[in-house]
N, C-alpha and C positions, 0 to 999 in steps of 0.2 A: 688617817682618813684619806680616800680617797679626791684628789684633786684632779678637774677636768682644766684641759687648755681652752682658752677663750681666744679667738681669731682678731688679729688687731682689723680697726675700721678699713676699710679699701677707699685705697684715691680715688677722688670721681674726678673725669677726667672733661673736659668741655669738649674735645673733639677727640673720636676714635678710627683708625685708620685702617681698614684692613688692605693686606698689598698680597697678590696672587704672584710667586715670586714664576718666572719664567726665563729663560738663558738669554734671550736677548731681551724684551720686554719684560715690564710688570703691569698687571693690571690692577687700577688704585681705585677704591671707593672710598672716598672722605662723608662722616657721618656727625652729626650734633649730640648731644650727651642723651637727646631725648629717640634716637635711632633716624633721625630725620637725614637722607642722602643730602649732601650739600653739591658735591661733584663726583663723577667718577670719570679716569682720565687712563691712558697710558705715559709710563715714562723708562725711558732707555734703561737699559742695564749698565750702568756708569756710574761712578762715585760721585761726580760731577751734580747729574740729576737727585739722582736719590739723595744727596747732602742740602741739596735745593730744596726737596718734598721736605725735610727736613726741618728746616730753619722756615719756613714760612708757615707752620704748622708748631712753632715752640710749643714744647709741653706735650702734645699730643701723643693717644695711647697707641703702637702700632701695633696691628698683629699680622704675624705672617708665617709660613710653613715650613717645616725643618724640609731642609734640604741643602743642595751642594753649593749653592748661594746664600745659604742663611744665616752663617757662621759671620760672616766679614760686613753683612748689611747692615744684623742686627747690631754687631759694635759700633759700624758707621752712623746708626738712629740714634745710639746713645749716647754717640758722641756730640751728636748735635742738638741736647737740648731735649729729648724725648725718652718714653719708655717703651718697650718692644719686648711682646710676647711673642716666643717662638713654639706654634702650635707643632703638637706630634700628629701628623695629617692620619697615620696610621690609626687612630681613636676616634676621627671626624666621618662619622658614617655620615653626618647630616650631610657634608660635602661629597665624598668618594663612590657614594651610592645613589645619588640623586639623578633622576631620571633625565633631566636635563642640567645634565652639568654641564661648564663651561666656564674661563676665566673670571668674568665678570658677576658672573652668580658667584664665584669662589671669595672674589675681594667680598663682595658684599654679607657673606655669609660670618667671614670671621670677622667685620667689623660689627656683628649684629650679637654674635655670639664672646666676642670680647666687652660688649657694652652690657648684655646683660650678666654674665658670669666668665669672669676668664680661665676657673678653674676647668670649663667646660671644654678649653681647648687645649686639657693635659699640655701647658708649657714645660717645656724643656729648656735645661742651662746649660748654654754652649760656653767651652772654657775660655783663657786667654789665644790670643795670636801664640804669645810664646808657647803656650803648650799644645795647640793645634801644630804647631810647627815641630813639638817632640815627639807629636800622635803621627806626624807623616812618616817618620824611622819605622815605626810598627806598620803601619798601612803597606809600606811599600819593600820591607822585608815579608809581609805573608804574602805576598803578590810575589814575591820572585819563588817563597818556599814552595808555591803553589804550581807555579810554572816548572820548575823544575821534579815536583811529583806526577806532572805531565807528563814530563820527556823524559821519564826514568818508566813511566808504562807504556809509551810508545816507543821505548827501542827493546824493552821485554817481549812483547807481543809480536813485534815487527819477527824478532829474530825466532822466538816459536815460532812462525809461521816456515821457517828454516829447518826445523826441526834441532833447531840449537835454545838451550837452556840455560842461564847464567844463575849462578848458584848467590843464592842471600846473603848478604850484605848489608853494613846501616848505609842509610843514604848519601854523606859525602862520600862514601868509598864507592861507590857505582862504580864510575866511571874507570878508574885503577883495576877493578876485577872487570869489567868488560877488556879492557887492554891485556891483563893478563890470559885470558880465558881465547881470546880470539886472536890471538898472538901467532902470526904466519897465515892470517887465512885472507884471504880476498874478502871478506864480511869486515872488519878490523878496515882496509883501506876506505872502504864505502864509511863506515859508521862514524870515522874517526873526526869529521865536519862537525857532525852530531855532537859527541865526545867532548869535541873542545869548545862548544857553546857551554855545554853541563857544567866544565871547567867553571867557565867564568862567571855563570851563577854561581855555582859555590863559593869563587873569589869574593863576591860582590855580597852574598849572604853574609859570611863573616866579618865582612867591613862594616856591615851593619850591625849584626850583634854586638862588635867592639864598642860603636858607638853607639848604641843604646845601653848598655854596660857603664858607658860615662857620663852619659845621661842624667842614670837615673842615681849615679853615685853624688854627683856634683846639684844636680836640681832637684834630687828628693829624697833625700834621707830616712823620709820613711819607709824607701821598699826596702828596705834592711830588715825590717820585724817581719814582714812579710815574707821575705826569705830564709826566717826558721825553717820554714813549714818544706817538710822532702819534696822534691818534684816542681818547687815555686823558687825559679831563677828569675833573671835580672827582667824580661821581657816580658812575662805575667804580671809580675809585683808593678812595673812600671806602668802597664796596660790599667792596671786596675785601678792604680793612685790616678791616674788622667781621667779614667771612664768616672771612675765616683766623684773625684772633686773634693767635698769636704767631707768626711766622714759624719759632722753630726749633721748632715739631714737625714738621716735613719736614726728615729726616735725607737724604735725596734729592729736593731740586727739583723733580722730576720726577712725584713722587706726588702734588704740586699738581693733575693733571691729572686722575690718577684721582679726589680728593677731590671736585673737581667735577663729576665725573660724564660727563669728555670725552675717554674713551679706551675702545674697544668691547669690548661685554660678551664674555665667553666659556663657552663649552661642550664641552668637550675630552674624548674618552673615545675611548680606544684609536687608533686610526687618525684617528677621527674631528675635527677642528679645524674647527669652523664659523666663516665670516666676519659675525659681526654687528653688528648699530649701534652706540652710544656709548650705555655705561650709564644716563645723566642721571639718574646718583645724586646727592647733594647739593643746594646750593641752588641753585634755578631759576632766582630770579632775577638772580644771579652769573651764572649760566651765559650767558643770553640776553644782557648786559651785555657778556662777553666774544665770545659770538657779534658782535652789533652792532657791534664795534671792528674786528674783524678783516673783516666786510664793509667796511667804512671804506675797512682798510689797504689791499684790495685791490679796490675802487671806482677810480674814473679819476680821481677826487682824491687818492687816497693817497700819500704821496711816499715815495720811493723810499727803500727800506734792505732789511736782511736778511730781516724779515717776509716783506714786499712780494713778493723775489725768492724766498724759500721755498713761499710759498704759488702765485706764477703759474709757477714749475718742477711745482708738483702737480696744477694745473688742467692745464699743456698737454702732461699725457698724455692726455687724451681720455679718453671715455666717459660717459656719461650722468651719474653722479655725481660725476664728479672736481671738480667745481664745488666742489658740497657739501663735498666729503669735504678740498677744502684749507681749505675756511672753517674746518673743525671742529680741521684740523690747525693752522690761525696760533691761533685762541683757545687752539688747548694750548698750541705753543710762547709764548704773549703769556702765559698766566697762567704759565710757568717763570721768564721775566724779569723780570714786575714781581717777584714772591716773590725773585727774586737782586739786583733792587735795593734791595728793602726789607733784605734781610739784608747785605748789604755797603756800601751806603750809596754806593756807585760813580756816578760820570755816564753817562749812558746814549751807547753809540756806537752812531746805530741804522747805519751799515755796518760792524761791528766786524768783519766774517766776510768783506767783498766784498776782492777783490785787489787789490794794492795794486801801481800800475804802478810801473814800470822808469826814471826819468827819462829815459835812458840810451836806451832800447829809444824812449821817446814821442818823443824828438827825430829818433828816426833814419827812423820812420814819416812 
């Protein structure tokens, strides 16, 4: 027999807080359980004040909006005695699209819409300090890998404009085959400033994959399941353990896909069903991690398994975007697997799905 989950009662809270988080200010509307404004105020961007808003307000529900400040408040709110909803602002049309918006309409809005429904402000779970602190190794190696796919198209092009052409390469070797290639020429003394900047990104890239390597060896032993799977090294598998958090909040596996943002938006009204692109809600750079693998799988190196055959069954139906649209479909099915091996703890069979011949039948062929 089917059995439905029943939602436990929700706190009522006697005073709810909404705080418009801003880089030097916040703008703060304090509310009564019955939506009644009590004050609204500014208070400094300091741990100081805010741990003040805090304690004088014990208990109280806060809400506020994901952002680049809202990682370290909201643990600071909960350190002191309160609960804090951290709204995804990207979900809040009532706010983002309002005709006269403004801070102070902002606080007031998410205290109004935390008092009647908090699910209404799609909260989000920002993780620990420590692991925000293993999230910045990834943040700030795709920012240098990015930089440096920069300055590998801008001394390409610079030098076509030369009428000189540097022959392909993977991209720590750039620089080596430019030296080699332009070796005695007057372009080689100019470029060479260039050259040894590219250097020391490279240096600095692999400093950090070492230590994201150690990372995720020593603090999460789960991305080891996750690095059955071809094409998922140390930096996706660890990407993904930090972005998800705890595997069982996906009661369906499958919701993995929407979290990230890679199953197509929708707009349904009456007859109407539009076909549109993939949300690229969630985090970005999860997303493009699992994009990059699943080119990989299905790249002329990818070895062979269910992926592989899933995804080049979706390309060769043709049409302009079928390319695209399998890439986007292995990244979903590839982020459902890792999420089911992290939760079952299983060895990875990557043809677990391919047919399994006949002895019988192969000898007689």
């Amino acid at each position: 027999m089917k059995t439905t989950k029943t939602n436990p009662q929700r706190k009522q809270f006697r005073t709810i807080i909404g705080v418009d988080l801003g880089d030097k200010k916040h703008h703060v509307c304090v509310t009564d359980k019955d939506g009644n404004i009590l004050c609204e105020k500014t208070v400094a961007n300091n741990k100081e004040q805010l741990a003040a808003l805090a304690r004088e307000h014990e208990g109280a529900l806060f809400a506020i909006e994901v952002g680049s400040h809202s990682p370290w408040i909201s643990r600071l709110i909960e350190s002191n005695g309160c609960s804090c909803l951290v709204a995804n602002a990207r979900k809040l049309r009532a706010i983002y699209q309002n005709e006269r918006k403004c801070d102070e309409f902002d606080a007031r809005m998410l205290a109004k819409l935390a008092r009647v429904d908090p699910e209404l402000l799609s909260p989000i779970q920002h993780g620990s300090e420590a692991q925000q602190l293993h999230r910045l190794n990834l943040t700030l190696r795709d920012s240098l890998v990015r930089r440096r796919a920069d300055m590998i198209t801008t001394i390409r092009f610079s030098l076509k404009s030369l009428g000189i052409r540097i022959s392909a390469c993977s991209t720590p070797y750039f620089a080596l085959r430019c030296r080699e290639e332009l070796e005695g020429t007057a372009v080689l003394e100019t470029a060479e400033a260039f050259l040894q900047a590219l250097d020391a990104l490279n240096s600095q890239i692999k400093v950090l994959d070492k230590q994201i390597a150690r990372i995720a060896a020593e603090h999460y032993p789960q991305t080891k399941l996750l690095e059955q799977i071809a094409g998922v090294g140390p930096i996706t598998s660890l990407g993904f353990v930090l972005t998800i958090g705890e595997p069982g909040r996906f009661d369906d596996p499958r919701d993995v896909g929407a979290y990230l943002g890679l199953v197509p938006r929708r707009d349904q009204s009456g007859q109407s069903d539009k076909q549109l692109p993939i949300s690229k809600t969630g985090n970005r750079e999860m997303r493009r991690l699992l994009v990059q693998c699943a080119q990989y799988i299905l790249g002329r190196f990818g070895p062979d398994c269910d992926l592989r055959r899933f995804g080049l069954n979706l390309a060769a139906k043709g049409g302009k975007s079928a390319k695209r649209k399998a890439v986007v479909a292995v990244a979903r099915k590839l982020a459902v697997i890792m999420l089911m091996l992290w939760k079952t703890g299983e060895p990875y069979d990557p043809l677990r799905n391919a047919p399994v011949e006949d002895p019988e039948e192969k000898e007689a062929a």
